[in-house]
C-alpha distance (Angstrom), angle and dihedral (degrees) to the residues before:
residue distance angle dihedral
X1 . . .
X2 3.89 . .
X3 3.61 89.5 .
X4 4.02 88.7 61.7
X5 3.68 97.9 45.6
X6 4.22 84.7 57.1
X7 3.22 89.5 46.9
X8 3.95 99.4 51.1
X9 4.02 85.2 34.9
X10 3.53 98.3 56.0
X11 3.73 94.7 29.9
X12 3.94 116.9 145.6
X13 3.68 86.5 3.6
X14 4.40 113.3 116.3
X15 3.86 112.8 -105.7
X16 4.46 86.2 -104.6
X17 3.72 86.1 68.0
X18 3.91 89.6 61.5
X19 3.51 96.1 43.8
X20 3.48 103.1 53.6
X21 3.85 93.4 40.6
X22 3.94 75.6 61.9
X23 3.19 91.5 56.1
X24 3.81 109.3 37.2
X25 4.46 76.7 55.5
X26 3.94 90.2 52.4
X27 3.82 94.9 51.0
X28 3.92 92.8 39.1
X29 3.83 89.2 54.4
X30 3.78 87.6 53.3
X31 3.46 97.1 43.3
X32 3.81 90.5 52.6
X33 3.54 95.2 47.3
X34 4.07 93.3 55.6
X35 3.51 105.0 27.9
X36 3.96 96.8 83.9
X37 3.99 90.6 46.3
X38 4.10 99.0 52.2
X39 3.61 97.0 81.1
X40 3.89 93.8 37.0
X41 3.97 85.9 48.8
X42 4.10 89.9 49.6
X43 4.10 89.7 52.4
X44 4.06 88.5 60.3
X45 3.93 87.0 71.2
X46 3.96 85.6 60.0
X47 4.03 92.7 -113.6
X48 3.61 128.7 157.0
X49 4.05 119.5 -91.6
X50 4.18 85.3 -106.2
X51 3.67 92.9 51.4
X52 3.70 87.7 46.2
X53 3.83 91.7 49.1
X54 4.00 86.0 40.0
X55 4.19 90.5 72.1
X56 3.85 90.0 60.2
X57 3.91 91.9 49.3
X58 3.22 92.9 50.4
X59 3.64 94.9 60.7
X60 3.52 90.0 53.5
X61 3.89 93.6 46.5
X62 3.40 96.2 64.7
X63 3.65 99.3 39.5
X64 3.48 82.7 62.4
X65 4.44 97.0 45.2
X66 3.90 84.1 42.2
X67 3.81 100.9 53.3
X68 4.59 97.9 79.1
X69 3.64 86.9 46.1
X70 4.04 95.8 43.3
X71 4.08 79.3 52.6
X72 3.57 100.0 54.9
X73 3.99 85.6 45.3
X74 4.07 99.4 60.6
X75 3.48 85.4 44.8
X76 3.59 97.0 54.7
X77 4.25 97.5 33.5
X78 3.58 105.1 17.6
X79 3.65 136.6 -90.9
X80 4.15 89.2 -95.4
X81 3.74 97.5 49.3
X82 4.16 88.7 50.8
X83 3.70 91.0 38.2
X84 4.05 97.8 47.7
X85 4.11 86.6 41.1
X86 4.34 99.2 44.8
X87 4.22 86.2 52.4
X88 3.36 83.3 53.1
X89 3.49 103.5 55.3
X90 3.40 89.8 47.6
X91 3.51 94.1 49.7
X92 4.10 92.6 56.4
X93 3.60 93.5 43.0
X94 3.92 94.6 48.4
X95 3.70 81.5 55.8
X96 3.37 102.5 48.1
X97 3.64 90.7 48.0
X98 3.72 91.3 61.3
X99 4.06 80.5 64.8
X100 3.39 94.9 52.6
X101 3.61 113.6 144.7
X102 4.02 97.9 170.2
X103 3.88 132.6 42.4
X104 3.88 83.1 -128.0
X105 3.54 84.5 61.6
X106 3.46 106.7 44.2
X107 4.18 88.2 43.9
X108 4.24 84.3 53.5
X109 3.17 94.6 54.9
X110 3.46 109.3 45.8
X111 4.11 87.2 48.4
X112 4.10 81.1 57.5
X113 3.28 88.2 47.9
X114 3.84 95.3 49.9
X115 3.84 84.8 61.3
X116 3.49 103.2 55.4
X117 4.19 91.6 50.8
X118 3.73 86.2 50.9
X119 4.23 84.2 58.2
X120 3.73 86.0 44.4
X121 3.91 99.8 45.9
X122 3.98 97.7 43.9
X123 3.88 90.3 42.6
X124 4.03 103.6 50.0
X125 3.50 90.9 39.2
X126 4.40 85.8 49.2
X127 4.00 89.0 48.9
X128 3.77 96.1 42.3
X129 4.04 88.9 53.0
X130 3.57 91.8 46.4
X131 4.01 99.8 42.3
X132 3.38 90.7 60.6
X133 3.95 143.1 76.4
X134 3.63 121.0 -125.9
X135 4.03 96.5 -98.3
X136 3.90 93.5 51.5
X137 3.99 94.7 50.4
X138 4.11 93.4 86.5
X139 3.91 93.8 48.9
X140 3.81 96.7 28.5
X141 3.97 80.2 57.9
X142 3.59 92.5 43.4
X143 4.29 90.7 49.9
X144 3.78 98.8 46.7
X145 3.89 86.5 50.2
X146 3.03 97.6 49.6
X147 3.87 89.5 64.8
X148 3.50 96.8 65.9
X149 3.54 90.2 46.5
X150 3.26 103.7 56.6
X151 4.51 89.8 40.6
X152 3.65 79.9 49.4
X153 4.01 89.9 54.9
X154 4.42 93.1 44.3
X155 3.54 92.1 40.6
X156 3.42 103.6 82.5
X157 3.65 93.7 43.4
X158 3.33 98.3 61.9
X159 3.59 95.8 38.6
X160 3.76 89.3 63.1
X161 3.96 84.3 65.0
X162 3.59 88.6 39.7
X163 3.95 98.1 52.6
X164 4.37 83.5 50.9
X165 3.80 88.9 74.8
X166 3.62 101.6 53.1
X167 4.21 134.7 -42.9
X168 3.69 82.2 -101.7
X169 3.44 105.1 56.1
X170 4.03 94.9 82.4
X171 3.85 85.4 64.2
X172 3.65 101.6 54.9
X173 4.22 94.0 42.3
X174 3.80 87.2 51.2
X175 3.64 92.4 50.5
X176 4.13 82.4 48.9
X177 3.58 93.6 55.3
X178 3.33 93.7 45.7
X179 4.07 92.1 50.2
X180 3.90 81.7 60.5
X181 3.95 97.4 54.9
X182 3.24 91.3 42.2
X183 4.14 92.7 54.0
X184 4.34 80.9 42.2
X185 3.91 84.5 60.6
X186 3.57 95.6 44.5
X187 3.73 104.3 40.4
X188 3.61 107.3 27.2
X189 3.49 99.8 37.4
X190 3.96 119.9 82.4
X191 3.77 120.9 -119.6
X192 4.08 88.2 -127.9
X193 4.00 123.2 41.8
X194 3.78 85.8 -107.7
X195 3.62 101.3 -137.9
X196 3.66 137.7 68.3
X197 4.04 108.2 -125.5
X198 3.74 118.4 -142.9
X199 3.78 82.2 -136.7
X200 3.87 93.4 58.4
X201 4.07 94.0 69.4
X202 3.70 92.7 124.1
X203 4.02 102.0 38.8
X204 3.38 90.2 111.3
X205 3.61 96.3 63.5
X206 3.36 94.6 30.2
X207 3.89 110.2 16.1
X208 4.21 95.3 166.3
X209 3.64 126.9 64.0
X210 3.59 102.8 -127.2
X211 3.99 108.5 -134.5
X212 4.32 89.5 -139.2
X213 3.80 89.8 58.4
X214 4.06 87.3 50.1
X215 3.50 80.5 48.9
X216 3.68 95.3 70.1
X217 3.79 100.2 49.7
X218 3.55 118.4 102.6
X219 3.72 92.0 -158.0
X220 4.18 86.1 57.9
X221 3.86 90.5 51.5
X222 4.05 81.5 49.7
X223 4.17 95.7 53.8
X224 4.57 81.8 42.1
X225 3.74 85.4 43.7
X226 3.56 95.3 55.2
X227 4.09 98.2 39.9
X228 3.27 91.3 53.6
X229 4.03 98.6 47.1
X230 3.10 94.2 50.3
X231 4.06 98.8 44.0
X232 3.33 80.5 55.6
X233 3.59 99.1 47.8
X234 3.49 116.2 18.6
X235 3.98 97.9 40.1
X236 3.70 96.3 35.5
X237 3.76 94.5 46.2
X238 2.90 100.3 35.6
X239 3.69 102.6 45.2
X240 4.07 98.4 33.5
X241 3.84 103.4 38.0
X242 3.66 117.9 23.2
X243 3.83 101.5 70.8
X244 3.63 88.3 48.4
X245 3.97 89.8 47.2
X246 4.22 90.9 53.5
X247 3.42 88.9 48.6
X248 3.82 105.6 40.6
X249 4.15 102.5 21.7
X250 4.32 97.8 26.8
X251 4.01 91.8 29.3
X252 3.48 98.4 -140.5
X253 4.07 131.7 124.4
X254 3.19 135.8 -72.5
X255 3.97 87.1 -110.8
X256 3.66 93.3 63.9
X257 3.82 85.8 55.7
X258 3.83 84.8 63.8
X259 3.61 106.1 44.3
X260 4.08 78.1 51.2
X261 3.71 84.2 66.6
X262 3.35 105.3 45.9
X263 3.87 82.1 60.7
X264 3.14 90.0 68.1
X265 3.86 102.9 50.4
X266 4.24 94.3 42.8
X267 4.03 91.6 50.6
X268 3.99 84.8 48.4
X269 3.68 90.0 41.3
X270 3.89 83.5 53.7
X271 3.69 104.6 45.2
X272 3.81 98.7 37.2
X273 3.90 99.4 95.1
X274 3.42 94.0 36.5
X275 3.99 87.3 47.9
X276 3.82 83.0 60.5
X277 3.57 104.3 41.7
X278 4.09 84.3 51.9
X279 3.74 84.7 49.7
X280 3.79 96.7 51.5
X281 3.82 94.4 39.5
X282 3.59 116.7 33.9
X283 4.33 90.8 23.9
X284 3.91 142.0 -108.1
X285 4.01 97.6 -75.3
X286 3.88 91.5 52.4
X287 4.09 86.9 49.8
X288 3.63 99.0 51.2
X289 3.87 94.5 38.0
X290 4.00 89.9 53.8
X291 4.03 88.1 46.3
X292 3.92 91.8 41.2
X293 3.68 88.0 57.4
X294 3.18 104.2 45.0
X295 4.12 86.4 58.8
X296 3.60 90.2 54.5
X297 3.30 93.0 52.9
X298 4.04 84.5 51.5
X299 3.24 98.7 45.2
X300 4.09 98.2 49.8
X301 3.58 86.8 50.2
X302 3.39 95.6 59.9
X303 3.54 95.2 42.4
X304 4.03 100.2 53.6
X305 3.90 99.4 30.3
X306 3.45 122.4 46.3
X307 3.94 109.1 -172.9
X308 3.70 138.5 106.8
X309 3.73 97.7 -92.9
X310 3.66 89.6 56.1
X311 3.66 102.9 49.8
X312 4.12 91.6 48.0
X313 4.20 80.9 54.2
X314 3.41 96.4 48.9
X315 4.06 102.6 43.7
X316 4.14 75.7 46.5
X317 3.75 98.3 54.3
X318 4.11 93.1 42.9
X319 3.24 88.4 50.8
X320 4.25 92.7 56.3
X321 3.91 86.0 36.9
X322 3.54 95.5 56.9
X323 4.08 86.7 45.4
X324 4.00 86.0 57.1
X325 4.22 96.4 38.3
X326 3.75 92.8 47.0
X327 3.43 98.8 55.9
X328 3.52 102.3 41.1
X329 3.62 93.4 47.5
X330 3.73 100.5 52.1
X331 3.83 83.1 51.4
X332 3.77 92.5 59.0
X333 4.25 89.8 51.1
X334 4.01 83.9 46.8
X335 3.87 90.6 50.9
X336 3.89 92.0 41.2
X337 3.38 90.9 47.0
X338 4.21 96.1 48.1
X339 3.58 103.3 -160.3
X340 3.76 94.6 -63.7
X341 3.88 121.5 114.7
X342 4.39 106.6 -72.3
X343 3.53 101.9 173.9
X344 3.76 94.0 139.6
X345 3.65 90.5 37.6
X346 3.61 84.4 57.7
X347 3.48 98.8 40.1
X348 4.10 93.6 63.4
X349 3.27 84.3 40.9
X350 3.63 104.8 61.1
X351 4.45 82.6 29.3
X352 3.61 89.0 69.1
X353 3.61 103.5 59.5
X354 4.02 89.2 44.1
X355 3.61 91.5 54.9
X356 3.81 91.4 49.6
X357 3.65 89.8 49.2
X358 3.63 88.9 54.1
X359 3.75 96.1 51.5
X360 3.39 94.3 31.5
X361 3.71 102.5 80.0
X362 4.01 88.5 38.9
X363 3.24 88.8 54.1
X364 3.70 105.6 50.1
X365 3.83 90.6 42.6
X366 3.87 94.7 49.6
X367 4.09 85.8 54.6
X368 3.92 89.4 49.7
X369 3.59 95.4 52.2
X370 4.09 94.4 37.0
X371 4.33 82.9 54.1
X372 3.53 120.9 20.4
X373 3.15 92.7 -129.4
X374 4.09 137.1 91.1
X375 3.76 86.1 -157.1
X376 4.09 84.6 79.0
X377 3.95 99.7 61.3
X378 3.41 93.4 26.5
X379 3.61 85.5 53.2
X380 3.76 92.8 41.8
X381 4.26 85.4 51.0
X382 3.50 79.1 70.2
X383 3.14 118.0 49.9
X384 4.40 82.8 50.7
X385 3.77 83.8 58.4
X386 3.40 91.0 54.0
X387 3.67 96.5 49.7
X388 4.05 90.2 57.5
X389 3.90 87.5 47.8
X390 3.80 80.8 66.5
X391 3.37 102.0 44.4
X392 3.89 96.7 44.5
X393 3.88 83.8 45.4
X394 3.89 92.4 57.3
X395 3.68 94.0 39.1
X396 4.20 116.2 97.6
X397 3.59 128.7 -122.5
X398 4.09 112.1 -92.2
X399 4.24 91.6 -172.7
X400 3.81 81.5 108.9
X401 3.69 121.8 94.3
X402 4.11 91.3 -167.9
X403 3.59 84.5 50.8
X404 3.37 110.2 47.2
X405 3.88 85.1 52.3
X406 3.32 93.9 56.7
X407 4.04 100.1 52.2
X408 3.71 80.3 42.5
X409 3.62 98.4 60.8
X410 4.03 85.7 40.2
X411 3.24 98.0 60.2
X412 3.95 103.3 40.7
């Protein structure tokens, strides 16, 4: 039975596509499970709530200073080699962590291991571009995301078992689950892409994708356009303001906050194959204008009514815009890219949203405070998602093959 649903799930996709939806699943569970216990861990060196908060920026930080130099690595040793390696690092340092007997330690650690998912981010996304053709990039997209969606779901279910053993326990099972991507990578992915593109007709004169000629794309500025937006947005909304807005603005608990959230992840869930299939089908500029939409929909709602109703509708419709945006974005880097090596490409890429989701909580809280009011960033959310309406409106399609080629050889 399971072995059929695989096999209609990942059906006309390449064998890479199945591995690293494996593995984006395997680190998502991990994640989940020792996400909630970091800054609980931190206070059990007697630190201060900012020093506490300051481990899980840190992590972020250096995802975000590792990502041009995690670029020029796949490029130079592969996307396997830097993908097999970064889980690793994160593995070790996850478990060293869990031995933490210092803040300094545990605040070291986490920065290393900030790097080595910043090796593992740019280079699965690089291989998963460049494994597959042109029609598979929307639902290959869609499929490998959905793995760390649905890790991200289990993970904190099991880590409330986990976290009953000891505080430390969450460390050492995330370092396990990364072990086991990180054998995926190695083992079950092939040394070579093992297919020759269509789109890769020139990689022999030209086997990288230089980042300056991505530079000149419109439809690249789109994909950054988007990432960043929504970092900004989304994430920093999202993650910094709305449980403080049910509580204080829609006086309800802390629990509704959550069941707001998992909103968000079951209408992605739901609308993440279809996201692709509209990707692959109808083309990129269709799929980010549908998801686009649907966020401004979300984020007026939230702006001009502020009730229960309307903050289950808009957690539900970012959740089914970021389905839509997701997928047709990380088409546009695959088509940009062409099947040749992008790890710089990818690196900005995947920098872009990190930096919004740094600034994006700062941001939104600094507008709170400067206000009173949540209407101001939420209103300000907006207007950002407005601004990458434009830009994805003005952007062309990339679908095309002949195309793509063509602004390609324009802009290099």
């Amino acid at each position: 039975m399971i072995r059929k649903f695989l096999d209609r799930y990942f059906k006309d996709l390449p064998s890479e596509v199945a591995a690293l939806t494996g593995v984006s699943f395997s680190v998502a569970l991990g994640f989940g499970i020792v996400a909630p216990v970091i800054p609980v861990f931190a206070k059990t060196f007697n630190v201060s709530a900012l020093e506490a908060s300051a481990v899980i920026s840190v992590f972020a930080l250096m995802r975000f200073a590792s990502a041009t130099p995690s670029g020029w690595l796949v490029n130079k040793f592969g996307e396997r080699a830097v993908l097999w390696v970064g889980l690793s690092i994160v593995a070790v340092s996850s478990a060293l962590a869990g031995f933490s007997q210092s803040y300094e330690q545990l605040l070291v650690l986490r920065g290393l291991g900030g790097t080595g998912s910043s090796m593992f981010t740019v280079s699965a996304m690089s291989l998963l571009l460049r494994s597959v053709g042109a029609e598979h990039r929307g639902r290959a997209s869609s499929t490998y995301q959905s793995g760390f969606l649905l890790g991200s779901l289990a993970g904190p279910a099991v880590g409330g078992l986990v976290v009953a053993f000891s505080i430390r326990a969450p460390f050492f099972v995330y370092a396990l689950t990364l072990t086991m991507a990180a054998c995926v990578a190695y083992f079950a992915l092939p040394k070579g892409l093992g297919r020759n593109d269509a789109d890769s007709d020139n990689s022999a004169s030209e086997p990288h994708m230089p980042l300056r000629a991505a530079l000149k794309l419109r439809e690249y500025w789109a994909a950054l356009s988007y990432n960043l937006g929504t970092g900004v947005t989304t994430f920093g909304l999202r993650n910094a303001l709305l449980p403080l807005f049910v509580i204080e603005v829609l006086h309800k608990s802390a629990q509704t906050s959550s069941i707001g959230f998992l909103f968000t992840s079951v209408a992605q869930a739901s609308c993440l194959l279809i996201a692709g299939r509209t990707t692959d089908i109808r083309g990129r500029k269709p799929a980010m204008s549908i998801g686009v939409a649907l966020l401004t929909v979300a984020m007026t709602m939230i702006v001009f009514s502020e009730s229960l109703t309307s903050y289950f509708t808009y957690m539900a419709l970012v959740g089914a815009g970021m389905a839509f945006l997701s997928a047709g974005a990380s088409a546009v880097i695959g088509d940009v890219v062409a099947g040749r090596k992008g790890g710089p490409v990818v690196a900005l890429y995947q920098m872009t949203s990190d930096f919004g989701m740094i600034v994006g909580p700062l941001f939104a809280g600094f507008l709170l405070d400067y206000t009173g009011s949540y209407r101001a960033p939420f209103g300000m959310s907006l207007i950002i998602t407005v601004v990458v309406a434009i830009v994805i409106a003005t952007m062309p399609e990339t679908k095309s093959r002949k195309y793509v080629h063509q602004e390609l050889a324009n802009a290099s």
